[in-house]
C-alpha positions in Angstrom: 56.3 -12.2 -3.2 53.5 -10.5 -0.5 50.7 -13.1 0.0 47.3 -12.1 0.6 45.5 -13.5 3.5 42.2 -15.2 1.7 40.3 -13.1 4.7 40.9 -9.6 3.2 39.9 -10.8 -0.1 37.0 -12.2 1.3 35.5 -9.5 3.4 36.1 -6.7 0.7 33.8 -8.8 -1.3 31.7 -9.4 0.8 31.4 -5.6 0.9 31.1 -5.3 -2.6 28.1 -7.7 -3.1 26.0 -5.8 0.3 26.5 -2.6 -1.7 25.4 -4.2 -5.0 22.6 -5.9 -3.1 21.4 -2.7 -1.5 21.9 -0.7 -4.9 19.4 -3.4 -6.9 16.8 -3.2 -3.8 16.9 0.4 -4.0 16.7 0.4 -8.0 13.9 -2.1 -7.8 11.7 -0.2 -5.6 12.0 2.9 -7.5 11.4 1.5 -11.1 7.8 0.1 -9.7 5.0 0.7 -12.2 2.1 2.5 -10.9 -0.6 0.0 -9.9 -3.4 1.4 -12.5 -4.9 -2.1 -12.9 -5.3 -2.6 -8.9 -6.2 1.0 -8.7 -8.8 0.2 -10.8 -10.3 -3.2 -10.0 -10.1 -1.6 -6.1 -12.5 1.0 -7.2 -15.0 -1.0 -9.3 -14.8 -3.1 -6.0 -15.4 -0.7 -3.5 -18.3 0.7 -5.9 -20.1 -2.9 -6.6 -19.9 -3.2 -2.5 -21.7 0.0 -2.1 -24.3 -0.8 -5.0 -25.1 -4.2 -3.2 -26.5 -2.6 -0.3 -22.6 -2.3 1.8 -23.6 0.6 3.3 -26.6 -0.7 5.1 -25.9 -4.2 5.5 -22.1 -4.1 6.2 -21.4 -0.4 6.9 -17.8 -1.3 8.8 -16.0 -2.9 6.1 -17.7 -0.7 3.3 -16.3 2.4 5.6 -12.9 0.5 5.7 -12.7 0.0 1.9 -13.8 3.5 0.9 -10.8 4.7 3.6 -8.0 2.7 2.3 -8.9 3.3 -1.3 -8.4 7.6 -0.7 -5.1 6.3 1.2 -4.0 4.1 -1.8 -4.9 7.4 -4.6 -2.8 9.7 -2.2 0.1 7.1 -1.9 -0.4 7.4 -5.9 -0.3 11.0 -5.9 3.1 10.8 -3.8 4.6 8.5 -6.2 4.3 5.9 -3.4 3.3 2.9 -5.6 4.1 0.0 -3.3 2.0 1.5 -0.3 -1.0 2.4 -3.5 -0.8 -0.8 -4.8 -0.6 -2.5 -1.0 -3.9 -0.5 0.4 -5.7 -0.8 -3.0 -5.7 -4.8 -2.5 -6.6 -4.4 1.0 -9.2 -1.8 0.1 -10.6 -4.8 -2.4 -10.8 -7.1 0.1 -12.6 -5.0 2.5 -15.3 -4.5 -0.1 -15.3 -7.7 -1.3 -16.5 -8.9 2.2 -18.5 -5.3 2.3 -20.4 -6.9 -0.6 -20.4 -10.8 0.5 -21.9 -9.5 4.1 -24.6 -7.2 1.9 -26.1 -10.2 -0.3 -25.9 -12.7 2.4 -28.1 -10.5 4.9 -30.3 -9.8 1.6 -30.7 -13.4 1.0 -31.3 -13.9 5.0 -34.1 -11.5 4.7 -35.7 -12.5 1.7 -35.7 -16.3 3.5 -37.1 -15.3 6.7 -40.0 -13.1 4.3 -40.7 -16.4 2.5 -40.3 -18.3 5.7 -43.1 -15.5 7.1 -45.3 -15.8 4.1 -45.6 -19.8 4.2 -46.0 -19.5 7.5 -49.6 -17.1 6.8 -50.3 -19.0 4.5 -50.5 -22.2 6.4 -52.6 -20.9 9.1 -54.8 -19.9 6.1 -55.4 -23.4 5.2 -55.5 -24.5 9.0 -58.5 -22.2 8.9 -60.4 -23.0 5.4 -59.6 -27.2 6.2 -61.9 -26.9 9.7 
């Protein structure tokens, strides 16, 4: 009777399990849902930014947003649902902070007005009081 050396055995299956490992990473990719959702919650982010004043408060990361979100719809139109789904979140982050930056310099200049106004408004009764 031929023995087998346990090597050869073990290297042809090693083989065997790369190739099956390689055929499921390939099959996984491709079978990817297109990110609609993402797609969609990218948008009505990149919109809100623009509505809260993004594009004179925080024009850079507004800009950045609106750029990867037309990258992410033509990655969608080439079937290229990882990269869509990949620049829609970063495009949602980008106008997330688009936004963020927009109220907080809203709210900085609505506190230095107020800040302004009591300030008149003491010197008023600085005046009246002498």
């Amino acid at each position: 009777m031929k023995k087998l050396s346990p090597f050869k055995y073990s290297h042809s299956l090693c083989g065997i399990g790369l190739c099956a490992a390689a055929a499921a990473f390939v099959g996984g990719c491709a079978s990817m849902p297109p990110p609609t959702e993402q797609m969609a919650v990218s948008k009505a982010a990149v919109t809100g930014a623009s509505s809260a004043g993004g594009n004179e408060f925080a024009p850079i990361p507004l800009r950045a947003a609106i750029e990867k979100m037309a990258a992410a719809e033509q990655a969608m139109m080439r079937e290229d649902y990882l990269r869509a789904q990949r620049l829609a979140e970063q495009a949602q982050v980008d106008a997330q902070l688009a936004a963020v930056t927009a109220r907080a310099a809203k709210a900085q200049k609505a506190a230095s007005a107020l800040q302004e106004g009591n300030r008149v408004l003491r010197e008023e009764i600085d005046r009246n009081v002498q």
